[in-house]
VOBA-1610 file (N, C-alpha, C; in pm, whole numbers, padded with zeros to 5 digits, always signed):
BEGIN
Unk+01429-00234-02281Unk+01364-00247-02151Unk+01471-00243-02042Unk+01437-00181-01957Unk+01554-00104-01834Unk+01482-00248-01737Unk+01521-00334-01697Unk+01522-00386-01551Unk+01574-00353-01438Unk+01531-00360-01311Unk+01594-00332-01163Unk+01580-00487-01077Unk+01644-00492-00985Unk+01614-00569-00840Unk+01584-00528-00748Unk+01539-00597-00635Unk+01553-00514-00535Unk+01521-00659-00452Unk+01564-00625-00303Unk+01567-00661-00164Unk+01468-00650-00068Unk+01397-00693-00031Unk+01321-00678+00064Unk+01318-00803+00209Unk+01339-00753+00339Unk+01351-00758+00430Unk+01237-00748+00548Unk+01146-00795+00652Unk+01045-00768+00769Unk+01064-00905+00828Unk+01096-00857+00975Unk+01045-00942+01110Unk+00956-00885+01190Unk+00859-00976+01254Unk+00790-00940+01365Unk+00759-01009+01434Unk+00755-00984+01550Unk+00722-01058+01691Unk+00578-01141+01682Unk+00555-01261+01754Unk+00455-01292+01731Unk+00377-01311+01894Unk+00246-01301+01895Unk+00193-01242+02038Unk+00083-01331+01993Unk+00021-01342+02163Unk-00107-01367+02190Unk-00212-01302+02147Unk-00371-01338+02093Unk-00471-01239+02096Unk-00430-01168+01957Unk-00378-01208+01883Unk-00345-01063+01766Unk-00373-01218+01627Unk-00457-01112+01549Unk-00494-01246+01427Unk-00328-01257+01372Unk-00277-01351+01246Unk-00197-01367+01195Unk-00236-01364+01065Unk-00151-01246+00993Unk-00222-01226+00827Unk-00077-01250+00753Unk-00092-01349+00644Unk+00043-01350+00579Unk+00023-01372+00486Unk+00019-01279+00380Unk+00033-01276+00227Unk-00105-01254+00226Unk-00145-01139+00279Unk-00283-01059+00258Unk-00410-01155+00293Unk-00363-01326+00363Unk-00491-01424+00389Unk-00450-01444+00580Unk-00587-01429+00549Unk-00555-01460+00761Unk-00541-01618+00777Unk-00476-01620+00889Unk-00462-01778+00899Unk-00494-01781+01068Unk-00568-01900+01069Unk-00605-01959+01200Unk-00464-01991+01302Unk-00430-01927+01360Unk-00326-01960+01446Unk-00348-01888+01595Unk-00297-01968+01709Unk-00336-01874+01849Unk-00255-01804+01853Unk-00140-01745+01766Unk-00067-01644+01766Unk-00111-01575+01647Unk-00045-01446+01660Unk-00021-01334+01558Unk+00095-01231+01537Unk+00093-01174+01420Unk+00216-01103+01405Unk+00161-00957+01468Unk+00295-00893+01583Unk+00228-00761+01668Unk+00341-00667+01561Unk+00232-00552+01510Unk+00269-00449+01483Unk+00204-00314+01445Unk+00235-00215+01404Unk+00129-00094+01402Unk+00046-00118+01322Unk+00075-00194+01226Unk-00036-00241+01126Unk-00091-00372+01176Unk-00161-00439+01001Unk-00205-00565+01028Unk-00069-00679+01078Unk+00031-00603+01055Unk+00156-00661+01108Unk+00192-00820+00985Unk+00148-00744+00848Unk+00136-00887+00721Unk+00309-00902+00696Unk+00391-00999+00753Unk+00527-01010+00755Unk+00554-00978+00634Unk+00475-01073+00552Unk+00500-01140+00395Unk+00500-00995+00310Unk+00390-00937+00351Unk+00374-00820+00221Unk+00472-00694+00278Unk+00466-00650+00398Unk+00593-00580+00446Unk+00721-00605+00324Unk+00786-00716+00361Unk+00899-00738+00325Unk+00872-00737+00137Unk+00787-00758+00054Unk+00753-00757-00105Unk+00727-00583-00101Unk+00637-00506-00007Unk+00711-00348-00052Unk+00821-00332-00067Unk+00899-00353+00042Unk+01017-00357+00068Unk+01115-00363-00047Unk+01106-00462-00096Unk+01140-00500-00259Unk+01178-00446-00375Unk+01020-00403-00367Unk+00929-00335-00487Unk+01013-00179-00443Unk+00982-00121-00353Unk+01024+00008-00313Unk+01205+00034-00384Unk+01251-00083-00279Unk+01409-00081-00306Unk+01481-00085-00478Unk+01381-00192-00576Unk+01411-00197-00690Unk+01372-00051-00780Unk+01267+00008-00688Unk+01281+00150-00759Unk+01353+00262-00710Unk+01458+00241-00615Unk+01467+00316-00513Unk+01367+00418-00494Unk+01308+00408-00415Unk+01204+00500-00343Unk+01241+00469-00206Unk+01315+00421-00142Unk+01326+00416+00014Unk+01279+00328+00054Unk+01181+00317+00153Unk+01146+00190+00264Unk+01010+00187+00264Unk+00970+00116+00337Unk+00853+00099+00372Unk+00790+00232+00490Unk+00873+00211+00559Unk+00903+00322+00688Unk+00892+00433+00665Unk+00977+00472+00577Unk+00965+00568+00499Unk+00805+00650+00471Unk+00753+00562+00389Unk+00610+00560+00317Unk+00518+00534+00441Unk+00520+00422+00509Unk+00350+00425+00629Unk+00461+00404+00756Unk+00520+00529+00791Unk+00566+00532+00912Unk+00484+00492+01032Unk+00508+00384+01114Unk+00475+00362+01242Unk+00417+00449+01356Unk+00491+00551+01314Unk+00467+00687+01401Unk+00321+00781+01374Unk+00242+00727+01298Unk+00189+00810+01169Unk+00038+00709+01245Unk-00044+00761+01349Unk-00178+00697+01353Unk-00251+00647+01245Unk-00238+00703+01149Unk-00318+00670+00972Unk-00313+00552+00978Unk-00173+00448+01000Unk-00162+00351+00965Unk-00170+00201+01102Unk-00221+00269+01165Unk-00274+00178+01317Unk-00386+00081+01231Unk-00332-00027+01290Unk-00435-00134+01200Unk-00417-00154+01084Unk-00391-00069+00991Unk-00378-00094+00856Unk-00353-00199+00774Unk-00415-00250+00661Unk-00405-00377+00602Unk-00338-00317+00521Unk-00224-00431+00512Unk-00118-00418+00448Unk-00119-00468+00322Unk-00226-00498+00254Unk-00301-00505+00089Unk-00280-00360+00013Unk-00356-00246+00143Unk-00351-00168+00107Unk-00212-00082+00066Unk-00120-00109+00148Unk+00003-00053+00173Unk+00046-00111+00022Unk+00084-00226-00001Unk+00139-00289-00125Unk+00043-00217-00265Unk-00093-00163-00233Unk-00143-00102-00375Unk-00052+00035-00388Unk-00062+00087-00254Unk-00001+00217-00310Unk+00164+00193-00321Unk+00247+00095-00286Unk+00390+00094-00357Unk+00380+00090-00531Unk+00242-00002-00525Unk+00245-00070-00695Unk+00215+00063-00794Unk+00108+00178-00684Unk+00104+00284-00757Unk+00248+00395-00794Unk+00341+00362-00693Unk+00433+00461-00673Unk+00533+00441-00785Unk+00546+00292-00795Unk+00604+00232-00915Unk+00565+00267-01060Unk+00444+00292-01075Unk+00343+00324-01182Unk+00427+00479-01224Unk+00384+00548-01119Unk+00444+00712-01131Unk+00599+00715-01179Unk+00660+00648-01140Unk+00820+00629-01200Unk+00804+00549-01337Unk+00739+00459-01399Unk+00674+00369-01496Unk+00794+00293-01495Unk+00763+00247-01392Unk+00832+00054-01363Unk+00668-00026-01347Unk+00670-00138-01383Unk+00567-00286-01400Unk+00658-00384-01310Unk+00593-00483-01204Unk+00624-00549-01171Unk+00677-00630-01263Unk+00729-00785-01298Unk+00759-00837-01334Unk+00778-00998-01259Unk+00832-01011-01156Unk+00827-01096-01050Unk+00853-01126-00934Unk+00777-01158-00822Unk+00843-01191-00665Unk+00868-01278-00657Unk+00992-01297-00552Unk+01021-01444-00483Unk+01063-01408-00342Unk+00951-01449-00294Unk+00984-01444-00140Unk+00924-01575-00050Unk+01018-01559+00106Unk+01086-01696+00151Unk+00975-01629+00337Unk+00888-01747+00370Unk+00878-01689+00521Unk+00931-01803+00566Unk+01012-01729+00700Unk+01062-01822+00793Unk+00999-01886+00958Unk+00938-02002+00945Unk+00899-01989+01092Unk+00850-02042+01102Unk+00845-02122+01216Unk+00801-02269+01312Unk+00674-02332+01248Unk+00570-02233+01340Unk+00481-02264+01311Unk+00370-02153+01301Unk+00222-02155+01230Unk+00156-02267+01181Unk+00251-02325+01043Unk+00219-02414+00981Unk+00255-02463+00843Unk+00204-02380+00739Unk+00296-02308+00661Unk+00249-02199+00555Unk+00156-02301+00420Unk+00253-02401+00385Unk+00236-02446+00252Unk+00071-02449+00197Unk-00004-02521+00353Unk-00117-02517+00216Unk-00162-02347+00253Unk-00156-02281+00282Unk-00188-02131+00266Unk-00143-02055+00075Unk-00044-02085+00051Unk+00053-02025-00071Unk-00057-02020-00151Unk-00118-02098-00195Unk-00168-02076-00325Unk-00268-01961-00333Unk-00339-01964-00198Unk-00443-01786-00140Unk-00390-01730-00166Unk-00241-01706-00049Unk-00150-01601-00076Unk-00080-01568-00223Unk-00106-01635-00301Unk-00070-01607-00437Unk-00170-01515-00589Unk-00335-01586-00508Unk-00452-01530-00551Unk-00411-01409-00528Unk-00425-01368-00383Unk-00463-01227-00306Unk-00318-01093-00365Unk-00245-01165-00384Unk-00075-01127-00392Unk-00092-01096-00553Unk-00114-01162-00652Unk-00089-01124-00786Unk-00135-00982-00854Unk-00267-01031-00847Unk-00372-00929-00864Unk-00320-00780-00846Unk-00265-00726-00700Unk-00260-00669-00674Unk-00122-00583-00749Unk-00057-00676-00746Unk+00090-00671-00840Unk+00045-00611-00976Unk-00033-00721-01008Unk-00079-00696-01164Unk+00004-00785-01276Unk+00023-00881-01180Unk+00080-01027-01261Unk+00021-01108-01266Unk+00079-01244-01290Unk-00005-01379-01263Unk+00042-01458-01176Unk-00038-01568-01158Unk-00007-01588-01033Unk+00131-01664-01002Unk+00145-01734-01106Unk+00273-01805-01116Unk+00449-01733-01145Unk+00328-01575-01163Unk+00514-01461-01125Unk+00547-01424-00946Unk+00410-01478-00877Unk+00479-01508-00740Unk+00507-01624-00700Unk+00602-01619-00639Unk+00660-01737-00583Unk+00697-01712-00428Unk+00623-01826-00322Unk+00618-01815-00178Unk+00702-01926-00147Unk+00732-01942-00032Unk+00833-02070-00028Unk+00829-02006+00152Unk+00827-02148+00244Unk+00800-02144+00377Unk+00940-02268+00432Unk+00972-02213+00517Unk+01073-02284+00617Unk+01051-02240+00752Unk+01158-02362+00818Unk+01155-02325+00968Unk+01285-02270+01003Unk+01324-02215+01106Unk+01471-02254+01146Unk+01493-02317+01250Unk+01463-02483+01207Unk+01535-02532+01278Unk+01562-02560+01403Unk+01453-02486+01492Unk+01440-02460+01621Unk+01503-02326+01682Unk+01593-02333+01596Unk+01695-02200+01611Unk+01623-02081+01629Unk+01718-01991+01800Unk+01659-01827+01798Unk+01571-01819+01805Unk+01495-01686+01821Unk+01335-01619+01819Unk+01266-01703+01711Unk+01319-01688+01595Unk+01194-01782+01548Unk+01174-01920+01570Unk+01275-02032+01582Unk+01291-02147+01595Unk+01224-02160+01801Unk+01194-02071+01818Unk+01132-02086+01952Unk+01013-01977+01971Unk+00940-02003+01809Unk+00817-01950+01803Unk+00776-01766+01824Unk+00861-01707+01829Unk+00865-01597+01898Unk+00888-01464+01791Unk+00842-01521+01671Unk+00877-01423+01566Unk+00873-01490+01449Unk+00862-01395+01337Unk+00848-01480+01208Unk+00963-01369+01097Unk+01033-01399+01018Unk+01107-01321+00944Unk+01001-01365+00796Unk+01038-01278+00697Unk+00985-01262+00553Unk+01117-01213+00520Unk+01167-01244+00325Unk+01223-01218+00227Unk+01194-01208+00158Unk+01250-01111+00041Unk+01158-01097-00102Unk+01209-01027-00157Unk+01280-01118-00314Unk+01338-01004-00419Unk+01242-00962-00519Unk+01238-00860-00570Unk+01176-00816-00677Unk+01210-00779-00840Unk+01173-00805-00916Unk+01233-00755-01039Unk+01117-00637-01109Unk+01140-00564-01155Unk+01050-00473-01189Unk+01127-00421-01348Unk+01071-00327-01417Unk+01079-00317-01538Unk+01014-00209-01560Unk+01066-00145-01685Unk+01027+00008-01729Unk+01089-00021-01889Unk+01022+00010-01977Unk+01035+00018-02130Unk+01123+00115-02129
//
């Protein structure tokens, strides 16, 4: 069995008027993450990952910004077709661990949704994702509410 890693990386600004979706579950907050899509920090940065451990490139790459198709776009969807792209190379997930950073709302009791909504899609269980929420501290754009960062390594696998 061939294993890979990979890296995954997404920030985004957070705005008035715009829902907040993180880890494919909306959450009640008077802010939201602004971007061409549903702007989902969490799953951004797990393509990201997933993509990088197969090298296939970026996210950017795949649902360019530039690209109307993907205006609005739920980013559920975006993460099926990395999981498919992975399929075509015959890599299987294996496991995430990814970290969101940021003030507020309070992620924790969210994780376990985001873990429902998140596995499935992977085609793991639920306990091969792993979410984990911090602040910084007050610190910078996010520590003054103004953005949220996501992390996320991936391990993937091919017989």
């Amino acid at each position: 069995m061939k294993t890979r890693v990979g890296f995954g990386y997404d920030v985004h600004p957070l705005g008035e008027s715009r829902e907040l979706w993180l880890g494919g579950v909306k959450i009640n907050f008077d802010k939201g993450c602004v971007g061409h899509s549903d702007a989902d920090v969490l799953l951004h940065a797990i393509c990201d990952a997933l993509l990088g451990a197969a090298n296939l490139r970026d996210i950017g790459f795949h649902f360019p910004n530039t690209d109307p198709k993907y205006k609005g776009a739920d980013s559920k969807q975006l993460l099926r077709e990395v999981v498919r792209l992975l399929k075509e190379k015959g890599y299987s997930v294996e496991n995430i661990d990814a970290t969101l950073a940021m003030e507020a709302p309070k992620v924790n009791p969210h994780i376990k949704a985001m873990q429902a909504v998140i596995a499935p899609i992977l085609e793991v269980s639920e306990d091969e994702v792993s979410i984990k929420a911090t602040t910084n501290e007050k610190l910078g754009y996010v520590g003054r509410g103004e953005g949220v960062n996501a992390f996320a390594v991936a391990l993937i696998s091919r017989a």
